[in-house]
VEXPA-941879 format. One record per residue (C-alpha): x, y, z; residue in three letters; chain; residue number from 1. Coordinates in Angstrom, 2 decimals. Each point is the difference from the previous one (the first is absolute). Example, Ala and Ser with C-alpha at 12.3 -4.5 7.8 and 13.67 -1.06 7.14 Angstrom:
<atoms>
+---------+---------+---------+--------+--------+-----+
!      xx !      yy !      zz ! residu ! chaine ! num !
+---------+---------+---------+--------+--------+-----+
!   12.30 !   -4.50 !    7.80 !    ALA !      A !   1 !
!    1.37 !    3.44 !   -0.66 !    SER !      A !   2 !
+---------+---------+---------+--------+--------+-----+
</atoms>
This chain:
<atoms>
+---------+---------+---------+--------+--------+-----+
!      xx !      yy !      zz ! residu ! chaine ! num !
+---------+---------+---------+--------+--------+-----+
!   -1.08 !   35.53 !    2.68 !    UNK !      A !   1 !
!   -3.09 !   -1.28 !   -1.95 !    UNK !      A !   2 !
!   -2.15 !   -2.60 !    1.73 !    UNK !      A !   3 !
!    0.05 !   -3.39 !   -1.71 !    UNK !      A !   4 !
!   -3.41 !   -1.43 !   -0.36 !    UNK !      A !   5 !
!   -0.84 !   -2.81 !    1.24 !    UNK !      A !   6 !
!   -1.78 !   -1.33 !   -3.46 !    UNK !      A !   7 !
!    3.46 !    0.42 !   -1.26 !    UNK !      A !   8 !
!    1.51 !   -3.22 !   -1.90 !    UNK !      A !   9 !
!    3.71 !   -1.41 !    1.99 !    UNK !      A !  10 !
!    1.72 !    1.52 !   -3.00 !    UNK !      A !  11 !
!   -1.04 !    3.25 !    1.17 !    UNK !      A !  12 !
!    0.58 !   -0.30 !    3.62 !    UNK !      A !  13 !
!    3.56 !   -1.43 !   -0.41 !    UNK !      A !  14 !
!    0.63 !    2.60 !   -1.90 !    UNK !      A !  15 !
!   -1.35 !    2.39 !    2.94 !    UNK !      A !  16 !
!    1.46 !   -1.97 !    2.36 !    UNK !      A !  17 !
!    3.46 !    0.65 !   -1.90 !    UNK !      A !  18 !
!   -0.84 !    3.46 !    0.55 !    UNK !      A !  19 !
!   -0.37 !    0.12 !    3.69 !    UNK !      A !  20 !
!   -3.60 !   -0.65 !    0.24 !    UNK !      A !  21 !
!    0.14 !   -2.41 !    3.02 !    UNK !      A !  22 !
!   -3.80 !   -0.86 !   -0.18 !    UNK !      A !  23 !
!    0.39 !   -0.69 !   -3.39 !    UNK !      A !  24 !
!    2.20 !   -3.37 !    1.26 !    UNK !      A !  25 !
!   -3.26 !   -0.40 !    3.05 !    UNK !      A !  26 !
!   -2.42 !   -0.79 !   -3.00 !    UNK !      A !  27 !
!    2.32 !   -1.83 !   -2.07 !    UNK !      A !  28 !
!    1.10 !   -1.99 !    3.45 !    UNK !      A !  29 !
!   -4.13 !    0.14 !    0.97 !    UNK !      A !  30 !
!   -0.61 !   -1.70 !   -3.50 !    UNK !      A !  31 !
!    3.02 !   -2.93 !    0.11 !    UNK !      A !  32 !
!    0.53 !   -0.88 !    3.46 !    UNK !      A !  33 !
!   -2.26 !   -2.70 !    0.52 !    UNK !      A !  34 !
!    0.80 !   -2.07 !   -3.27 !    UNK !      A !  35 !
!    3.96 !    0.45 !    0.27 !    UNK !      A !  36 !
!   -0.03 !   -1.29 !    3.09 !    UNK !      A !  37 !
!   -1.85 !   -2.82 !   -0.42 !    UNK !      A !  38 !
!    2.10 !   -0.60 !   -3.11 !    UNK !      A !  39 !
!    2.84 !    0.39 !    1.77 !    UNK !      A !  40 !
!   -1.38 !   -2.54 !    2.99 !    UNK !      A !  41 !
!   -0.50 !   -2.79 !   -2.55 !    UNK !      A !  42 !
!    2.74 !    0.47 !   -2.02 !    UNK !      A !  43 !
!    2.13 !    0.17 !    2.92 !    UNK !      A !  44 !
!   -1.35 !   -3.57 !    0.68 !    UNK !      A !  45 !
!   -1.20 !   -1.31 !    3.96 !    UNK !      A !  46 !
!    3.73 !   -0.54 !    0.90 !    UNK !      A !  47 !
!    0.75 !    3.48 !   -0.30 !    UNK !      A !  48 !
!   -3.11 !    1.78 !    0.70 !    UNK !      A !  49 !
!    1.21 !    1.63 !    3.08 !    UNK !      A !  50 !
!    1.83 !    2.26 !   -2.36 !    UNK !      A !  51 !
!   -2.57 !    1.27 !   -1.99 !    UNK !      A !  52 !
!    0.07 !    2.85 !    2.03 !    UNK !      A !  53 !
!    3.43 !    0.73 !   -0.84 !    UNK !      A !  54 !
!   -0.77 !   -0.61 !   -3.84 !    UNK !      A !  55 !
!   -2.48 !    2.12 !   -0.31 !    UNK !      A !  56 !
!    1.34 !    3.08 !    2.09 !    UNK !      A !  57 !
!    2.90 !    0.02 !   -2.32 !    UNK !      A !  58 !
!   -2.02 !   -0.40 !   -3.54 !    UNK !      A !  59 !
!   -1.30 !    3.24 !    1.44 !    UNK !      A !  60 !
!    3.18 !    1.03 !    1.08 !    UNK !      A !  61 !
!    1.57 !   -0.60 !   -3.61 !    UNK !      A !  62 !
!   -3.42 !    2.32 !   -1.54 !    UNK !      A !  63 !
!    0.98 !    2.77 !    2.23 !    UNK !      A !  64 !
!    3.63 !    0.02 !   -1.06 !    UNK !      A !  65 !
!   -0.59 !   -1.01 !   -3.33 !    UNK !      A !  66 !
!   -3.03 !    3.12 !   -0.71 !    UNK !      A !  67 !
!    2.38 !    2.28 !   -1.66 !    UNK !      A !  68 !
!    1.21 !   -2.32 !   -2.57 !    UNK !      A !  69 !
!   -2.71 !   -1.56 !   -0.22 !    UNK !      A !  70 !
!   -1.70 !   -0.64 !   -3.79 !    UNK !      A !  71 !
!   -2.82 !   -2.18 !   -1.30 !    UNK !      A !  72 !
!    1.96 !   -1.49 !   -2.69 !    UNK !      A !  73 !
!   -3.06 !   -1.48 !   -1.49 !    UNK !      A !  74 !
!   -0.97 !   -1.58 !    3.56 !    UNK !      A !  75 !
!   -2.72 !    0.79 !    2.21 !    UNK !      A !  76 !
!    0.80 !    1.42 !    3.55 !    UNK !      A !  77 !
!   -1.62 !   -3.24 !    1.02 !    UNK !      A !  78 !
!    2.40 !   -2.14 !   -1.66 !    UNK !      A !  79 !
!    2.90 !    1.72 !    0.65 !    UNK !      A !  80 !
!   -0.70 !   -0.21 !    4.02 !    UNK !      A !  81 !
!   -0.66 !   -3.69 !   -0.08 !    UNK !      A !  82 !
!    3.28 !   -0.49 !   -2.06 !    UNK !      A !  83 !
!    1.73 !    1.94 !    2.59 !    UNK !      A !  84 !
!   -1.84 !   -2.28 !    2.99 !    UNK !      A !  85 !
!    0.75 !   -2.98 !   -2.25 !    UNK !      A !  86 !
!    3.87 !    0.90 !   -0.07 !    UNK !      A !  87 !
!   -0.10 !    0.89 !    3.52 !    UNK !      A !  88 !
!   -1.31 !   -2.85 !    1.36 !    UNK !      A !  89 !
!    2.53 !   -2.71 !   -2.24 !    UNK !      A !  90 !
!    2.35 !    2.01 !    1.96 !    UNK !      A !  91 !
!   -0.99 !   -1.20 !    3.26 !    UNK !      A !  92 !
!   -0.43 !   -3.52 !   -1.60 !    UNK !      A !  93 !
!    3.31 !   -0.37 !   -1.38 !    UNK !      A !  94 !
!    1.53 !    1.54 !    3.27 !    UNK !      A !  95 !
!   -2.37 !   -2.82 !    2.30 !    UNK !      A !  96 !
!    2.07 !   -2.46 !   -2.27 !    UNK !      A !  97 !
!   -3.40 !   -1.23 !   -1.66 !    UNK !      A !  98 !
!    0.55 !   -0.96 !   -3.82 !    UNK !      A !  99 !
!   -0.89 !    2.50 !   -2.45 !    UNK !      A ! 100 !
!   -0.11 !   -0.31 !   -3.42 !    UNK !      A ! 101 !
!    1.97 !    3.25 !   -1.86 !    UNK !      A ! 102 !
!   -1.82 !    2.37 !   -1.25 !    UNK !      A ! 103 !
!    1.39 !    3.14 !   -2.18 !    UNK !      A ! 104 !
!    1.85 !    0.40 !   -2.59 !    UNK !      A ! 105 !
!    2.30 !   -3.30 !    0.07 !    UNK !      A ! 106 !
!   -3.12 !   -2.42 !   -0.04 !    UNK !      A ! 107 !
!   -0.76 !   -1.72 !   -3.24 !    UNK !      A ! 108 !
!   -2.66 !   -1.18 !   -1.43 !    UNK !      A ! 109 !
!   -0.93 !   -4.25 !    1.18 !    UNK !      A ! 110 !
!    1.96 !    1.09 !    3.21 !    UNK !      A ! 111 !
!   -2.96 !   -1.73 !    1.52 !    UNK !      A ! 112 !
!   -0.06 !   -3.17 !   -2.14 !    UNK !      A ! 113 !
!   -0.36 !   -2.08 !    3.35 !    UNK !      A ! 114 !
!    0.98 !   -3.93 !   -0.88 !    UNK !      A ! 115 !
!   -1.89 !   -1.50 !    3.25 !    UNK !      A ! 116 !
!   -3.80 !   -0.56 !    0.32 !    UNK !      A ! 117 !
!   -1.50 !    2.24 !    2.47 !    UNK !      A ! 118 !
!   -0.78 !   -1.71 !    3.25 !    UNK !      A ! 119 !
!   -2.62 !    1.31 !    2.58 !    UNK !      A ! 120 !
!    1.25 !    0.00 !    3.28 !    UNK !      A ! 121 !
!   -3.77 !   -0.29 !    1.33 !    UNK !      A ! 122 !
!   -3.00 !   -2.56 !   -1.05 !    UNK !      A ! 123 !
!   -2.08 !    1.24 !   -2.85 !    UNK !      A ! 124 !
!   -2.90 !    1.57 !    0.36 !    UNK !      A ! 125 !
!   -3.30 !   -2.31 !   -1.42 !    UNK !      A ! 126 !
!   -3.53 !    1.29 !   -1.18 !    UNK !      A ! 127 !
!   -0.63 !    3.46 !   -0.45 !    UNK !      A ! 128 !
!   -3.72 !    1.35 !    0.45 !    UNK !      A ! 129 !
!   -2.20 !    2.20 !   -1.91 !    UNK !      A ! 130 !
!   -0.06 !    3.91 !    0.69 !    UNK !      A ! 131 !
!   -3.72 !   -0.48 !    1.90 !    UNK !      A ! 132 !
!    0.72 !    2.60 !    2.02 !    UNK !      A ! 133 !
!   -1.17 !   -2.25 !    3.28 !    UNK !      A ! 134 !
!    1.96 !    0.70 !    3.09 !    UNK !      A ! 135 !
!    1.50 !   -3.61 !   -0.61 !    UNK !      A ! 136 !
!    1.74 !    0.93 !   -3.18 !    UNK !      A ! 137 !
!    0.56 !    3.46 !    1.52 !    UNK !      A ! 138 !
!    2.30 !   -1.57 !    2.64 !    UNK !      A ! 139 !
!    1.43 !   -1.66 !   -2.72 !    UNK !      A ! 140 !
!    1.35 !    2.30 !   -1.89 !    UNK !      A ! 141 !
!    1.52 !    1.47 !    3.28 !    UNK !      A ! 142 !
!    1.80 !   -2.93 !    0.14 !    UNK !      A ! 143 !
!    1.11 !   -0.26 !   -3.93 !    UNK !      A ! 144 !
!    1.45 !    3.73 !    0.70 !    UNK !      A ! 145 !
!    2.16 !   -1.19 !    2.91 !    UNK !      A ! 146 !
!    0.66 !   -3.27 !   -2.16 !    UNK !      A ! 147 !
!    1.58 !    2.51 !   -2.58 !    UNK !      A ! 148 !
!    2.32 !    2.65 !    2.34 !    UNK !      A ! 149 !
!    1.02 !   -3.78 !    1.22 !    UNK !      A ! 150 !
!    1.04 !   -1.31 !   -3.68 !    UNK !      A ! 151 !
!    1.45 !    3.55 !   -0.76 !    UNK !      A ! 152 !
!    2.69 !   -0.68 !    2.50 !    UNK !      A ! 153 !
!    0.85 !   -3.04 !   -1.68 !    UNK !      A ! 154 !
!    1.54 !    1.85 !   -3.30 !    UNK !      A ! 155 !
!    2.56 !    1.39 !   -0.69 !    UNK !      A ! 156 !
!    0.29 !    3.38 !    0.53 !    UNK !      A ! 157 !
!    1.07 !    0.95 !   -3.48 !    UNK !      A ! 158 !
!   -3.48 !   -1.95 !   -1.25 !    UNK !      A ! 159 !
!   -2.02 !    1.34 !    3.14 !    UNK !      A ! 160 !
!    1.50 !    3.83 !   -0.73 !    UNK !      A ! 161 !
!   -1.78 !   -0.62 !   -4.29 !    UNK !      A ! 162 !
!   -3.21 !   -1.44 !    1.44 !    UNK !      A ! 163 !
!   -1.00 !    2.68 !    2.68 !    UNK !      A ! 164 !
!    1.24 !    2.30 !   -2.83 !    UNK !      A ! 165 !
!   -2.32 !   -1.18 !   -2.63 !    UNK !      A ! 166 !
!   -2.96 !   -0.63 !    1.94 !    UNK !      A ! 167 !
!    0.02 !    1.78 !    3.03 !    UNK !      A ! 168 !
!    1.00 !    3.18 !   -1.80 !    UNK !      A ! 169 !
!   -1.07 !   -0.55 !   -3.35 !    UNK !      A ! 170 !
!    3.37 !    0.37 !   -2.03 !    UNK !      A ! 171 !
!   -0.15 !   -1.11 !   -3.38 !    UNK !      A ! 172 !
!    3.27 !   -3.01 !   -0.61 !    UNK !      A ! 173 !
!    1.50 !    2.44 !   -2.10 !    UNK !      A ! 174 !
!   -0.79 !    2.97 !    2.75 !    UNK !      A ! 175 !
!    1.78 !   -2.36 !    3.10 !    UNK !      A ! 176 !
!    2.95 !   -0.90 !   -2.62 !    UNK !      A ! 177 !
!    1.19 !    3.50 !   -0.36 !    UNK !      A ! 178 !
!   -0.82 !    0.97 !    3.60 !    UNK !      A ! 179 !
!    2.14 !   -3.20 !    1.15 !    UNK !      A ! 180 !
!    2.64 !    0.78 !   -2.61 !    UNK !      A ! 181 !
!   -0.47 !   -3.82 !   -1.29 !    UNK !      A ! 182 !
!   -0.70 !   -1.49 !   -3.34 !    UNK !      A ! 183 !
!   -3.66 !   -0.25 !   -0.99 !    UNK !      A ! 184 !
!    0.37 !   -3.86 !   -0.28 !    UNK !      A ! 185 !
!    1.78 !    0.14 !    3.12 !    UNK !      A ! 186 !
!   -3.22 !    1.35 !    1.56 !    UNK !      A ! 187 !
!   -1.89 !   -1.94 !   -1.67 !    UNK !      A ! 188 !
!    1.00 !   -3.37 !    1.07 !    UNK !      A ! 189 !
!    0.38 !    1.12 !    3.63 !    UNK !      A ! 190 !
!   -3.57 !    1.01 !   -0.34 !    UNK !      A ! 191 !
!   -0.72 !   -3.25 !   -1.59 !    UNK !      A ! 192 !
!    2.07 !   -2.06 !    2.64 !    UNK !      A ! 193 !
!   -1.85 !    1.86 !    3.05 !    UNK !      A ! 194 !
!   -3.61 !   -0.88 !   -1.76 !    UNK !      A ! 195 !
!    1.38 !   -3.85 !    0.00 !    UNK !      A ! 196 !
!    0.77 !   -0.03 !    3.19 !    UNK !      A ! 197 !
!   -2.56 !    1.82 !    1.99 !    UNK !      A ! 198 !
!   -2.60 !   -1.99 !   -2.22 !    UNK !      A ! 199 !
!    1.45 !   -3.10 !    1.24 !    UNK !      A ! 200 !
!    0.02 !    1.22 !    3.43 !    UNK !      A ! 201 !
!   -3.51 !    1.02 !    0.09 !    UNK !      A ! 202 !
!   -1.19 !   -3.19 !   -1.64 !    UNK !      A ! 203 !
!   -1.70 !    1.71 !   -2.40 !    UNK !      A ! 204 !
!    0.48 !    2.35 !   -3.40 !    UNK !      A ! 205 !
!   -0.25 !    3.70 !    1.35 !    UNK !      A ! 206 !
!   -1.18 !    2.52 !   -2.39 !    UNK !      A ! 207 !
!    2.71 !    0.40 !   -1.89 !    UNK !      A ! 208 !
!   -0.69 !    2.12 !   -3.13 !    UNK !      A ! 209 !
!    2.17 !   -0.18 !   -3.18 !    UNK !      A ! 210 !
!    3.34 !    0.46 !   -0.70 !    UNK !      A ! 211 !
!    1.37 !    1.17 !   -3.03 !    UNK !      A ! 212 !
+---------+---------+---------+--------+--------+-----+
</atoms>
């Protein structure tokens, strides 16, 4: 059997792997790991952290069965892997009884149309300092990324799944809406409800780009 390279794009070394090249899937898994599981870990939430583990053995799990029928569809490998953590780990939420908003094909579009004000369940967050780069504002910004992971947990996971999706792995609204199997507006507003509220939470506007 040919030796895949290891310059060789995930296309290529799924389709390997689909072959029988077993360390095709080590580079693919050497390439991934890291960010699916801390995707997994934050969209799983600080209640159910202790199965992250579990969430991201079987998004792994669901690769290695899946590698023969496997096809790009106009996706990434990338993508496709977080959509399989994604699905994987509302499975464990909806089993832990947590609320989940649906996802797939049965949710419509202003699904998300949320009638109450968001409330923090924490004190906001005054006075933000410059980027100085002193060991002051270092600390600082220590902090804000704790202060973040801790307003994460505070959304809903259907809002926190389209936010770590967008900017965490760079997915496009209209990318994450066909990945989630979800209208675009759909996506959109959860995107635009998770901005609300984690801009509330930190007590200040986080760079939040433009949506279309």
């Amino acid at each position: 059997m040919p030796v895949t390279p290891a310059s060789a794009d995930d296309d290529a070394l799924m389709r390997a792997f689909a072959q029988g090249d077993a360390r095709a899937f080590a580079q693919l898994y050497s390439r991934h790991h890291v960010a699916l599981y801390r995707f997994v870990r934050r969209l799983l939430g600080s209640a159910q952290s202790a199965q992250a583990d579990e969430v991201f053995q079987e998004t792994w799990m669901r690769v290695v069965r899946s590698r023969e029928r496997w096809s790009p569809r106009g996706a990434t490998f990338r993508t496709w892997l977080f959509t399989l953590g994604h699905h994987c780990a509302v499975d464990v939420l909806r089993k832990s009884g947590r609320e989940v908003a649906l996802d797939g094909p049965g949710a419509r579009d202003g699904d998300d149309d949320e009638r109450v004000p968001f409330q923090p369940t924490a004190p906001l967050w005054p006075g933000w300092p410059a980027a100085s780069g002193s060991v002051e504002d270092a600390a600082f910004w220590r902090a804000a990324g704790a202060r973040l992971l801790d307003c994460l947990d505070d959304l809903p996971a259907a809002q926190r799944g389209v936010f770590l999706l967008h900017y965490e792995d760079g997915l496009a609204l209209a990318e994450l809406a066909r990945a989630l199997e979800v209208g675009f507006e759909t996506a959109k507003s959860r995107l635009r409800y998770a901005l609300a509220k984690l801009r509330t939470c930190m007590g200040a506007y986080l760079p939040g780009g433009s949506l279309p």
